[in-house]
N, C-alpha and C positions, 0 to 999 in steps of 0.2 A: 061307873061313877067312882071317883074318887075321894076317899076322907084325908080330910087331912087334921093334925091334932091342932090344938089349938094351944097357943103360946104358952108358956110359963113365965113366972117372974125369971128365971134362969137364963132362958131366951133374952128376953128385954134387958137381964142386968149384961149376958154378953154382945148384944146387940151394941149396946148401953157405950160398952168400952171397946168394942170395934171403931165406932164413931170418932170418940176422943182419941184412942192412937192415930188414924188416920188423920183430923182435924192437926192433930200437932203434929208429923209427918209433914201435912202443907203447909203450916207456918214454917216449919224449919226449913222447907224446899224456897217458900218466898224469901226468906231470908238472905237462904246461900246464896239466891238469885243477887241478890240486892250487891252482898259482899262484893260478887265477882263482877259487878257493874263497877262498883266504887275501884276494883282493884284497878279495872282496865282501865278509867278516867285518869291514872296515878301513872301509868305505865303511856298514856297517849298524852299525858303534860311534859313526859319525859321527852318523849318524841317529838314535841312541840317548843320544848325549852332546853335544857342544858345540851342535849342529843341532838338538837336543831338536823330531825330527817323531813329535810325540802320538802316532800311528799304531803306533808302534816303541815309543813310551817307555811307554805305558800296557799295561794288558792282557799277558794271553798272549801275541798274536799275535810280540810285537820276539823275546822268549825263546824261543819257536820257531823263528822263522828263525835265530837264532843255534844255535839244537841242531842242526838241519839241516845248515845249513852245517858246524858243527863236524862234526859228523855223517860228511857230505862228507869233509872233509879225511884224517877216521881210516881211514874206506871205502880212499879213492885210495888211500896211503900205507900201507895192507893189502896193497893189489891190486899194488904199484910191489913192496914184498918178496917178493910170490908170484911174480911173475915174475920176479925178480933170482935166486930159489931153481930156477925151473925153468930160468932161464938156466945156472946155476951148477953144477946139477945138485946143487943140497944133499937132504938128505934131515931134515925136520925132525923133533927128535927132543922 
């Protein structure tokens, strides 16, 4: 048999702040995410406009990665409110 102690406030208040570094950790990971979606939408308007590469400007394939991307951005910045609401403890109604 094994004992095991039983918490202290010490415990819970480091529990406590494990939590919150890590919760902001993933906002700023959704975040970066977001950035680097918007960055590459910038860089494939280039490819699509003044840089005019065929590749991008012709066909399906440029308006896909553009949907995607956007795609991306609305995804993250879903995902950045659901946990701003489980941080916050909102309840959406």
């Amino acid at each position: 048999m094994t004992i095991h102690h039983l918490p202290t406030a010490t415990d819970y208040d480091e529990h406590n702040e494990l939590v919150g570094r890590t919760r902001d950790k993933l906002l700023t990971e959704i975040a970066a995410g977001i950035s680097s979606f918007q960055r590459a939408c910038e860089q494939l308007s280039q490819l699509r406009g003044p840089v005019e590469d065929p590749d991008f400007v012709e066909g399906r394939d440029g308006r896909d990665v553009a949907q995607f991307l956007d795609d991306g951005i609305r995804i993250g910045r879903a995902a950045y409110a659901v946990v701003h609401t489980i941080i916050d403890k909102e309840i959406p109604r």
